[in-house]
C-alpha positions as CSV (number, residue, x, y, z in Angstrom):
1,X,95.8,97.8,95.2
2,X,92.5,97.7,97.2
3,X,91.7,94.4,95.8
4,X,94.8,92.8,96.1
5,X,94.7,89.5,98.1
6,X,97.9,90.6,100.2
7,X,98.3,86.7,101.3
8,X,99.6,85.0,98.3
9,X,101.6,87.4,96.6
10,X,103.0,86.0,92.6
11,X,106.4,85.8,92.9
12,X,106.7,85.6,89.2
13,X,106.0,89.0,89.2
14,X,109.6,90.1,90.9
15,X,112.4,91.3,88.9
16,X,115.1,88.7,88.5
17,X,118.8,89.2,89.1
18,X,121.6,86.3,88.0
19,X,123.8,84.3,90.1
20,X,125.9,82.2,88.2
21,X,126.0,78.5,88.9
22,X,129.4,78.7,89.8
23,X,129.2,80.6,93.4
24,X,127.0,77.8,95.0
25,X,127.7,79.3,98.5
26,X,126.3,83.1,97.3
27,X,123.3,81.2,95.9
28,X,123.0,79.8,98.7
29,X,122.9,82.5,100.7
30,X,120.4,84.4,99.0
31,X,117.9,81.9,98.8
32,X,118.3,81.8,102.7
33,X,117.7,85.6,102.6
34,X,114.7,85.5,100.0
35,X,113.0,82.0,100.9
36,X,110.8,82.5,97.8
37,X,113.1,82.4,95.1
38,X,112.6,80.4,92.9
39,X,115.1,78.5,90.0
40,X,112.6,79.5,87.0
41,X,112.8,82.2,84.7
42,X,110.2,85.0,84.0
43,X,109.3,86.6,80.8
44,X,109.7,89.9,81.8
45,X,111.4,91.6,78.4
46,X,114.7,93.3,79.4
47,X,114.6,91.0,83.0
48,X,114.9,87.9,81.6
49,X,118.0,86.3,81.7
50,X,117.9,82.7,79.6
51,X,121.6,81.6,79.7
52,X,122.3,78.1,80.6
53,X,124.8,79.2,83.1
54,X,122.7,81.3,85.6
55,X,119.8,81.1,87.7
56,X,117.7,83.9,88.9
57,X,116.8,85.4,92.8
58,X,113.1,87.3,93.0
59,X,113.5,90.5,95.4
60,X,110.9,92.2,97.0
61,X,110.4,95.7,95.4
62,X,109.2,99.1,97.5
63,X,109.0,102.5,95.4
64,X,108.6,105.3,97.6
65,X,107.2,108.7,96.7
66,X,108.2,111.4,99.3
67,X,110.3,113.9,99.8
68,X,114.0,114.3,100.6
69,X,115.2,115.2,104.4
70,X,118.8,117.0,103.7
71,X,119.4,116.0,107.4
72,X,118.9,112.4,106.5
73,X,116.3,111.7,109.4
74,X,113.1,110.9,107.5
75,X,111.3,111.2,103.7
76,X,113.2,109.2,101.1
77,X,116.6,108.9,103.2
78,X,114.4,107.1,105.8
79,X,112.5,105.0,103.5
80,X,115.8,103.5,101.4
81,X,117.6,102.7,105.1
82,X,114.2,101.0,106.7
83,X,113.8,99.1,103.4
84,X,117.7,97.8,103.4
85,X,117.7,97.2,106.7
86,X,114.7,94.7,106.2
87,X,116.0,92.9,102.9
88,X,113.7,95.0,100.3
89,X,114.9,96.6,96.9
90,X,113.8,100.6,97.2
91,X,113.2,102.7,94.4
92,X,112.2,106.2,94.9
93,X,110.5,109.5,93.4
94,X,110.9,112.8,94.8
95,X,108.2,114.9,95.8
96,X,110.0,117.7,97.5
97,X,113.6,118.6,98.1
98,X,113.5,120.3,101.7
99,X,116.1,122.1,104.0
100,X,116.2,120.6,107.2
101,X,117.3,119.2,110.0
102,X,117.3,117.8,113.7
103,X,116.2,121.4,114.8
104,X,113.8,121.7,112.1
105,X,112.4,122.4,108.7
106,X,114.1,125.5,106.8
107,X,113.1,125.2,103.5
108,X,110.7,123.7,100.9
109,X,111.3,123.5,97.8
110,X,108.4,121.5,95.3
111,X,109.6,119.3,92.4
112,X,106.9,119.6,89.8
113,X,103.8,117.3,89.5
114,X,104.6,116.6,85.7
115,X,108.3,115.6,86.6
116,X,106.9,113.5,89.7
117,X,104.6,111.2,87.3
118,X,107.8,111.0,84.7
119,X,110.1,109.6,87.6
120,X,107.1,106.9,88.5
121,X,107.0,106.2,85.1
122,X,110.7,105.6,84.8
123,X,110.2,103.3,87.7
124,X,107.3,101.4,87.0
125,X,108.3,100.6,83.0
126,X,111.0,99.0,84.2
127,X,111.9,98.0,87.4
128,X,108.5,97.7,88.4
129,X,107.0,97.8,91.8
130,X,105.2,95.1,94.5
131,X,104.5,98.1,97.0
132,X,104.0,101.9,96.5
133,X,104.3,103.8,100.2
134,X,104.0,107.6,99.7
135,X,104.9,109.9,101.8
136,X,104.9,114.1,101.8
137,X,102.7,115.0,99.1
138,X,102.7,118.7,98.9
139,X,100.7,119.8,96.0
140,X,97.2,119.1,95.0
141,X,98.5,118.1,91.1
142,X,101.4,115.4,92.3
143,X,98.5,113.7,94.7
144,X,96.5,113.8,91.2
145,X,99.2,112.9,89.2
146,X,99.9,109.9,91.7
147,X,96.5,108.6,91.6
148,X,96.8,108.7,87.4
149,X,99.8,106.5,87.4
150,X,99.0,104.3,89.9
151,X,95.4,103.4,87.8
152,X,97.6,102.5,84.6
153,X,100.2,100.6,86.5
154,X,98.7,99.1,89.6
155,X,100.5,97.2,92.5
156,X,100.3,94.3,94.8
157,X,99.7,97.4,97.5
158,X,99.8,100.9,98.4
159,X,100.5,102.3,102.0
160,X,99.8,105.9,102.7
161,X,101.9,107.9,105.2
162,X,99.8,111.0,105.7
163,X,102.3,113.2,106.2
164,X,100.8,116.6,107.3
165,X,103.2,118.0,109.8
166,X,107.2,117.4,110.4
167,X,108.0,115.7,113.8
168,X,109.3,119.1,114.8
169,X,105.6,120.6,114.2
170,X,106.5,122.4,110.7
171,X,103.1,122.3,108.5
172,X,104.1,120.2,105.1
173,X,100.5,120.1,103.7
174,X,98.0,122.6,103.4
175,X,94.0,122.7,103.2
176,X,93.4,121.8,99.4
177,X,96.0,118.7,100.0
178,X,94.5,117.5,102.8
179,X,90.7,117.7,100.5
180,X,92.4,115.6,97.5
181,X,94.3,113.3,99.9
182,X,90.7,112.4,101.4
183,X,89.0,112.4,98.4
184,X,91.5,110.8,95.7
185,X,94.1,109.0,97.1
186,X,93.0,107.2,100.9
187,X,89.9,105.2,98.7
188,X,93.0,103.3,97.1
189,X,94.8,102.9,99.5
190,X,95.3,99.3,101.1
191,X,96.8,100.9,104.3
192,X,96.9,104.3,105.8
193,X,99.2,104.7,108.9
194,X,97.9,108.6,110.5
195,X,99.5,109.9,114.2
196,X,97.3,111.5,116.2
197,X,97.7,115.3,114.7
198,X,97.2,113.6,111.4
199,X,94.1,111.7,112.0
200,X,92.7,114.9,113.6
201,X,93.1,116.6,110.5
202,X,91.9,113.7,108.3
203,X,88.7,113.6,110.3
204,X,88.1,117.3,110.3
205,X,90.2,118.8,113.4
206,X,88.2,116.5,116.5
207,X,90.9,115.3,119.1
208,X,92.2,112.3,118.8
209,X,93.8,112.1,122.4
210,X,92.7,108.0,124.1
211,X,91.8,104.5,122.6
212,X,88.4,105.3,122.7
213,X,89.1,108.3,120.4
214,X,91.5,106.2,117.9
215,X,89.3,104.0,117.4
216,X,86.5,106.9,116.4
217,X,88.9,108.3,114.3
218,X,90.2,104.5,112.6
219,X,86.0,103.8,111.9
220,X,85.8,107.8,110.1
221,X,89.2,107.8,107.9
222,X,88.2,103.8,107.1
223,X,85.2,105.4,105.7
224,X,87.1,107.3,103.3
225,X,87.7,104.3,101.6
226,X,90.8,102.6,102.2
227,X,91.2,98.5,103.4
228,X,93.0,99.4,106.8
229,X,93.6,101.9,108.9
230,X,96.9,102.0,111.6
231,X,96.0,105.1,113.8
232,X,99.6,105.3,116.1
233,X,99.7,106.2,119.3
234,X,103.0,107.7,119.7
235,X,101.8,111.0,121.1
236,X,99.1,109.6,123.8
237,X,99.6,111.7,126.9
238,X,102.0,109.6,129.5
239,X,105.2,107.7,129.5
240,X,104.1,104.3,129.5
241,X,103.4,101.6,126.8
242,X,102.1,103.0,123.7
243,X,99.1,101.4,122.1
244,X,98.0,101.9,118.0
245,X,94.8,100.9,116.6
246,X,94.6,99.2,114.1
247,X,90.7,98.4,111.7
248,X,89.9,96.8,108.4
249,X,86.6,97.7,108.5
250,X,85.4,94.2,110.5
251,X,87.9,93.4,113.1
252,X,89.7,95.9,115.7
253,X,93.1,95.4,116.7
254,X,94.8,97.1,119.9
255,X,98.9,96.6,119.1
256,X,100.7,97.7,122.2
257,X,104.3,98.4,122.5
258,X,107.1,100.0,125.4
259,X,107.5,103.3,124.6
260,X,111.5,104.1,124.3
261,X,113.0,107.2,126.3
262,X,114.8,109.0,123.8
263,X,114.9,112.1,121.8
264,X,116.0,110.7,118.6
265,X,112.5,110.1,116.9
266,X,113.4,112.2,113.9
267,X,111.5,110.1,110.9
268,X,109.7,107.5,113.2
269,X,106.7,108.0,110.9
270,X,108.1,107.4,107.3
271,X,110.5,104.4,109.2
272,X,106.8,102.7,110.0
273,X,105.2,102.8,106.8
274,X,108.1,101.9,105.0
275,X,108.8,99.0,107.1
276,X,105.3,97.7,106.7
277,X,105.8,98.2,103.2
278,X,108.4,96.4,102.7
279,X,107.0,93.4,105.1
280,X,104.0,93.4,102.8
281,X,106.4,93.2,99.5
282,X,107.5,89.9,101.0
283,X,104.3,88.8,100.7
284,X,103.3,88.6,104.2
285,X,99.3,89.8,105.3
286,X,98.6,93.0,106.7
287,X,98.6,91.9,110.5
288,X,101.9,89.8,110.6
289,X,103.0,92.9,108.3
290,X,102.4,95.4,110.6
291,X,103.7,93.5,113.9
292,X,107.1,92.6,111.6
293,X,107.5,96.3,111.4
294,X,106.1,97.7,115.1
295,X,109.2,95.5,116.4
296,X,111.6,96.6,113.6
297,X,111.1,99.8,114.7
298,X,111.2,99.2,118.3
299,X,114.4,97.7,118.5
300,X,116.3,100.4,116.0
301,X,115.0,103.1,118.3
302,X,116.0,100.9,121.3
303,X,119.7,101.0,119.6
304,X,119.5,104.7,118.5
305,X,118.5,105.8,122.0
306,X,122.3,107.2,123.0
307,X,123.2,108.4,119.7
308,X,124.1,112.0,119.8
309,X,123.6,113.2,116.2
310,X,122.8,117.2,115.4
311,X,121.7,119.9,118.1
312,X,118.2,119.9,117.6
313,X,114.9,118.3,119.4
314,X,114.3,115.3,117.1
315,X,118.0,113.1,116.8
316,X,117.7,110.6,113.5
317,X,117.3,106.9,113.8
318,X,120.4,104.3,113.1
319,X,118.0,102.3,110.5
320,X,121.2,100.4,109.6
321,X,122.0,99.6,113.4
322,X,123.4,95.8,112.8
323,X,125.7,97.2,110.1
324,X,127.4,99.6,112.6
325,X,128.8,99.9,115.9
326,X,126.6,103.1,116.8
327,X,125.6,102.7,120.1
328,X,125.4,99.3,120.4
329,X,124.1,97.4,123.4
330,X,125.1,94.2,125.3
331,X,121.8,92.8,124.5
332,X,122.1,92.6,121.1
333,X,122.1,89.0,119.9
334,X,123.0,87.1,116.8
335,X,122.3,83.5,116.3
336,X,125.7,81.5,115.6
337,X,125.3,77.8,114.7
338,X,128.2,76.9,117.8
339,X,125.6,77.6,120.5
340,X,123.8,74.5,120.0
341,X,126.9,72.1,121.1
342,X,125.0,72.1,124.4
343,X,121.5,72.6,124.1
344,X,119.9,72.7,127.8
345,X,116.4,72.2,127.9
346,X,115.0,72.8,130.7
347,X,112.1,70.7,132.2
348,X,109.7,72.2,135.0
349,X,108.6,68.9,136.6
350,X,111.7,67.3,137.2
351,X,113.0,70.5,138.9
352,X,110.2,70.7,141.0
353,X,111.1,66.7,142.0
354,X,114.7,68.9,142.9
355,X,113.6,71.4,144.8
356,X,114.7,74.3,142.2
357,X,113.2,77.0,140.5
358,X,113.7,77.2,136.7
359,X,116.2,80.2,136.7
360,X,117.9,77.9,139.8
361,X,118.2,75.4,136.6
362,X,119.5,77.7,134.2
363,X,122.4,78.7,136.1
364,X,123.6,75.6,137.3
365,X,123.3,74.4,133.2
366,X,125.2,77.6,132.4
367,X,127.7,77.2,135.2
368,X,128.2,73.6,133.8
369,X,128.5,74.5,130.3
370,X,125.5,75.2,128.5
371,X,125.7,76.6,125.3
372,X,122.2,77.5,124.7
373,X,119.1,77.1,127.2
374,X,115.3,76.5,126.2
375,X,112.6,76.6,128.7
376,X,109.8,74.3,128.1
377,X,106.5,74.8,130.3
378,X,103.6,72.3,129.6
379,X,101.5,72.7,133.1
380,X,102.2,76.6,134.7
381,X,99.5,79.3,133.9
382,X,100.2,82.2,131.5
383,X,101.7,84.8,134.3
384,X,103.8,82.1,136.3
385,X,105.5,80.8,132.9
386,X,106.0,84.6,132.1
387,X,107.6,85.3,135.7
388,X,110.0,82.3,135.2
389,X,111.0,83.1,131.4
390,X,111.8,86.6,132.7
391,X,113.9,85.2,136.0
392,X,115.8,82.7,133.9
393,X,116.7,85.2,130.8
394,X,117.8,87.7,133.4
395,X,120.6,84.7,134.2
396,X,121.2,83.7,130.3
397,X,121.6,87.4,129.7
398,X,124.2,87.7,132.6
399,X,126.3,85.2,131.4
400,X,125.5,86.1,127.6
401,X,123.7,82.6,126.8
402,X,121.0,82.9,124.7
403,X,117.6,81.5,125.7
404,X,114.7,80.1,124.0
405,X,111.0,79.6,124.4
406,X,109.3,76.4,123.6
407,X,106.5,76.8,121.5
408,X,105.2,79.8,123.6
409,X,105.6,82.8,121.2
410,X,103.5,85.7,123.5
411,X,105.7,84.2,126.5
412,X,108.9,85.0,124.1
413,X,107.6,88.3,122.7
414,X,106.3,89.2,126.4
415,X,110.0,88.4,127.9
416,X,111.9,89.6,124.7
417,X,113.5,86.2,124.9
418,X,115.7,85.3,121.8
419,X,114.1,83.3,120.4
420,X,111.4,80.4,119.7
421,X,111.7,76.5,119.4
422,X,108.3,75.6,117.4
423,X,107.2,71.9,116.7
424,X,105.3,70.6,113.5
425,X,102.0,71.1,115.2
426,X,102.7,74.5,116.6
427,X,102.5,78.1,114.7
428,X,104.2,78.0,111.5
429,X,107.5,79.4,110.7
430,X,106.9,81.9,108.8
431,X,104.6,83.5,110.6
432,X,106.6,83.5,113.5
433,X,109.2,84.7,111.7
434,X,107.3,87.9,110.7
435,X,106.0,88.3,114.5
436,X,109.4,88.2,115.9
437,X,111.4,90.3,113.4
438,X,114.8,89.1,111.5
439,X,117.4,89.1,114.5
440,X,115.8,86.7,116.9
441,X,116.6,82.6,116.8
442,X,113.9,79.8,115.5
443,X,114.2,76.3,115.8
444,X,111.9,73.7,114.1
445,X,111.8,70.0,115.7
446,X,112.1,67.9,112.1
447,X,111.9,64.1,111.6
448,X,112.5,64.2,107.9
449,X,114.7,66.2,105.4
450,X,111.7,67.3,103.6
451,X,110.1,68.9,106.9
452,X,113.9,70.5,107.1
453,X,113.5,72.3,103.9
454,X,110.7,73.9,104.5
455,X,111.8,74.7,108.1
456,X,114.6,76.4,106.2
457,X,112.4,78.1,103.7
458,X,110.4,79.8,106.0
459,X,113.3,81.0,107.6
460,X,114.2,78.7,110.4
461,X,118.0,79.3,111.9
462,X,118.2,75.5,112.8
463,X,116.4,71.8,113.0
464,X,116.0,69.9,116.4
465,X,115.8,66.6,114.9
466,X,114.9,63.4,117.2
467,X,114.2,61.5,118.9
468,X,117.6,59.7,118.2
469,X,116.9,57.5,121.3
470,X,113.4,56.4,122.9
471,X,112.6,59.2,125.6
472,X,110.5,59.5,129.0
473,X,110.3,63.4,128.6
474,X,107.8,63.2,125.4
475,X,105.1,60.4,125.3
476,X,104.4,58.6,121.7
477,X,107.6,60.2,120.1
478,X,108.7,58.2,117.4
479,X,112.8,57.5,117.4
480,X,114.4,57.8,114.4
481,X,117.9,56.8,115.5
482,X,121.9,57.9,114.0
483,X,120.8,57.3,110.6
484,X,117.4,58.9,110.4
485,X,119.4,62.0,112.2
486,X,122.3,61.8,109.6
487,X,119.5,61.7,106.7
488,X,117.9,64.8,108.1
489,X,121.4,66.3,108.4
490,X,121.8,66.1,105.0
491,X,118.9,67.1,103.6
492,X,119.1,70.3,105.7
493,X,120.8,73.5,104.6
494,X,120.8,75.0,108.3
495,X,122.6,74.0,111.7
496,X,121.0,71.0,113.5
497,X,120.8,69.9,117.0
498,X,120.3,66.0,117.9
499,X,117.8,65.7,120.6
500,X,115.9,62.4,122.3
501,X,117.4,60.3,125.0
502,X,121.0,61.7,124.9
503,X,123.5,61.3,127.7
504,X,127.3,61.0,128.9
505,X,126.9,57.4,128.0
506,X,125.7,58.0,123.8
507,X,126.3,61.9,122.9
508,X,130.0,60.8,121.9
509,X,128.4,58.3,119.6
510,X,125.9,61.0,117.9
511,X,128.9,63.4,117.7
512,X,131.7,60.9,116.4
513,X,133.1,60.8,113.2
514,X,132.5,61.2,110.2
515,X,129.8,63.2,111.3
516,X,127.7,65.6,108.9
517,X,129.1,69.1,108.9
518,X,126.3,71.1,109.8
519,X,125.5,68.6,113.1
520,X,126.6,70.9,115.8
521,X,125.8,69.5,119.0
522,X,123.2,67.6,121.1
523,X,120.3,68.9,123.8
524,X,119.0,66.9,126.9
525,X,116.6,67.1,128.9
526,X,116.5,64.5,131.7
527,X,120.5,63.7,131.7
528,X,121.2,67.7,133.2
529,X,117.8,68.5,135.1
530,X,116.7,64.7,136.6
531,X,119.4,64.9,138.6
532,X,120.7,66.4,142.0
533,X,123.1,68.5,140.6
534,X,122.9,70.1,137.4
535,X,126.0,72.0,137.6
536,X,128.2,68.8,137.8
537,X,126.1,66.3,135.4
538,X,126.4,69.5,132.5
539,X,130.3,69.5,133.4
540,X,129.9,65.5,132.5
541,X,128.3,65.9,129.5
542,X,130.7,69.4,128.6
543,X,133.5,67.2,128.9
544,X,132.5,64.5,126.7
545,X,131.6,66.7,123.8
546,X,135.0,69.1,124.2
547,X,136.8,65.4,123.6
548,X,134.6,63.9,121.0
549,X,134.1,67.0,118.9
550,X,137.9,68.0,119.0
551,X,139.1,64.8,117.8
552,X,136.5,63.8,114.8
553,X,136.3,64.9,111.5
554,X,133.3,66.3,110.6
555,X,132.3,65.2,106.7
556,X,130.8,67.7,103.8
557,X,127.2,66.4,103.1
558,X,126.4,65.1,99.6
559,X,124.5,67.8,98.0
């Protein structure tokens, strides 16, 4: 727990479930979903499965200790949903069984401390755990008993939700809790994630009500002992972006965020720290951890804004948003390898040489027939590159066309663009990957199936591979022509995109026949935006992909 080197988690130390050999496309699947699996076995007793005809996947493990919300909102019900929703195996022990719902908390009733530690035991003996996140603790001997367990069994982390008072204001801790809660649990604790009311009480009743008293509070509850300290800002006076703090006893971290206008914020608290805890069971650090679960959380209370559940305050969150159609918006986005037949990236010099603005550019590709747009920006300062990713993803958004950010991932986080292309040389995938959450798009640029794998590994959706042709748009790049692309193609398990010095006159030649299955389309550059009119030279190239692509046969790749 507080020693725990959160970076480099041992994935032997995951349970293992069989897949038999024979459902190569399930296998597949999950290895996409848990990019550390691997094909080896572990000796873990009753978890070990040594047939000749399976193979194992490693999942990610949360145990939550908290009590059950009858109304569904928050505690345990909370937890399970945020941890689902994120890919993460949740096991759980009761702490309390309460009454409630969106109007309040009616009842409380307290499962004993002694039948607390038995279902931890149950858990820990055998399914194990990579991440304990606890939640309403409401006597003095389940905190004890807690703290007991955890010593004999210990785990890769453990995230404390303080939870002192119900979102509705009804007290679930008293005095003596909050004493042993300071004194016994926070000092091993790797992360504790207070609200405002919460980090007054844990810091002796002084308002916590700005930054500059966050950050007081952060540096006094740090001193309690545990690694990190998240103090949220949910309930800072005003309507405007919300800021937490975050401190590890060295570095201070300001994490702002838009606040959403909505009354459903029933369990926003346990959602949090569960999502965190489940980020960190994927092995991912504390920071990338905690920014993987702000936006998680962001976006399911941007989809649960018009849901109309219960007559109360507090509405519940949809956690499981993308499996339903609850009050879905038209911005929600999901990648779908056909969007890259016509990949338009956008290039701000030559539309300058034109006359046009960027977002000028992005409509005439998308009026042409652009399947996908990316804006690349080498030269414009911070705030001008911002201003035209925002103009041009107001026009991909109109015409439902997703659009990308090269290599700039504050410019697509700032815009909420949806997604990132990243190069070899720029942040790595996976990193991006936990910054950006599970629903928006990454592309790699790969020149070799082995930089595909990874690419795929750390959860890339596709590979731009190229350059297939020599290229004015990108000095020193080295071509690696139709069969360099081809080898790439088949040694990657995601969509690709052939890019480098592709026009009307060659893209029917990358895109004949037989041509690898997952090769689904080409992007340009300097064949739709060096040109007077990028409506009518996307229309060219539109037009000789809609015949090539319709009349080959794509091939299966060799695996």
């Amino acid at each position: 727990m507080q020693g725990a080197n959160l970076v480099g988690f041992n994935t032997n130390f995951l349970p293992t479930f069989p897949i038999l050999k024979t459902t190569p496309h399930l296998f597949c699947h999950l290895k996409q979903a848990y990019p550390t699996a691997s094909s080896t076995f572990a000796s873990m007793g009753n978890d070990e499965f040594t047939t000749t005809t399976t193979t194992t996947v490693r999942v990610p493990r949360v145990l939550t200790v908290a009590g059950s919300d009858s109304g569904a909102g928050a505690g345990i019900q909370a937890d399970m949903k945020a941890c689902a929703a994120l890919g993460v195996y949740c096991t759980t022990v009761i702490t309390a069984v309460t009454a409630q719902n969106t109007a309040g908390v009616q009842g409380i009733h307290t499962v004993p401390a002694d039948f607390v530690e038995k279902q931890m035991l149950s858990v820990l003996t055998d399914i194990g755990a990579d991440v304990v996140k606890t939640g309403m603790l409401p006597t003095v001997d389940i905190i004890r008993s807690i703290c007991d367990v955890l010593k004999t069994y210990p785990v890769k982390a453990l995230v404390v939700d303080p939870v002192l008072v119900a979102t509705s204001g009804d007290e679930l801790a008293g005095p003596a809790v909050l004493d042993v809660l300071r004194e016994e649990l926070l000092p091993m604790a790797d992360l504790v994630t207070p609200n405002l009311p919460e980090a007054s009480a844990l810091i002796g009743g002084e308002n916590v009500v700005n930054i500059s008293d966050m950050r007081e509070a952060a540096q006094a509850i740090h001193a309690l002992g545990p690694r990190n300290v998240l103090v949220k800002g949910g309930h800072l006076p005003g309507t405007g972006g919300m800021v937490d703090v975050l401190y590890d006893g060295v570095d201070w971290h300001e994490l702002s965020g838009s606040r959403v206008e909505t009354h459903n914020t029933h369990g926003t608290g346990c959602t949090l720290a569960s999502a965190i805890a489940a980020e960190l069971a994927k092995g991912h650090p504390m920071l990338p951890a905690i920014l993987a679960a702000k936006q998680y959380l962001a976006d399911t209370l941007q989809q649960s804004a018009g849901l109309n559940i219960g007559r109360g305050a507090q509405g519940p969150l949809n956690h499981l948003y993308k499996l339903s159609n609850w009050g879905k918006t038209s911005t929600e986005r999901q990648f779908k390898p056909e969007a890259l037949l016509l990949y338009a990236v956008t290039d701000a010099a030559m539309n300058k040489r034109w006359g046009r603005s960027t977002a000028d550019a992005v409509r005439g590709a998308i009026e042409g027939g652009a399947t996908i747009i990316q804006i690349r920006e080498k030269e414009a300062e911070t705030g001008e590159f911002l201003r035209e990713a925002e103009a041009s993803l107001k026009v991909a958004r109109h015409y439902g066309i997703p659009l990308l950010i090269n290599d700039r991932i504050d410019i697509a986080m700032a815009c909420d663009a949806d997604g990132i292309h990243l190069g070899q040389s720029d942040l790595p995938v996976a990193q991006a990957r936990a910054l950006l959450g599970p629903e928006k798009i990454i592309g790699v640029s790969c020149k070799t199936p082995e930089q595909a794998e990874k690419a795929w590994k750390d959860g890339a959706d596709y590979i731009g591979s190229g350059g297939v042709y020599p290229t004015t748009t990108k000095k020193d790049n080295k071509t690696i022509g139709l069969d360099g692309l081809r080898e790439v193609c088949y040694g990657s398990p995601i969509p690709v995109v052939a890019i480098g010095g592709i026009s009307t006159s060659n893209a029917g030649q990358v895109m004949q026949e037989p041509r690898p299955q997952n090769l689904k389309g080409v992007a340009v550059v300097s064949a739709l935006f060096n040109q007077a009119d990028v409506v009518a030279s996307t229309q060219a190239l539109r037009s000789v992909l809609a015949r090539t692509v319709k009349k080959s046969s794509p091939v299966v790749p060799l695996l």
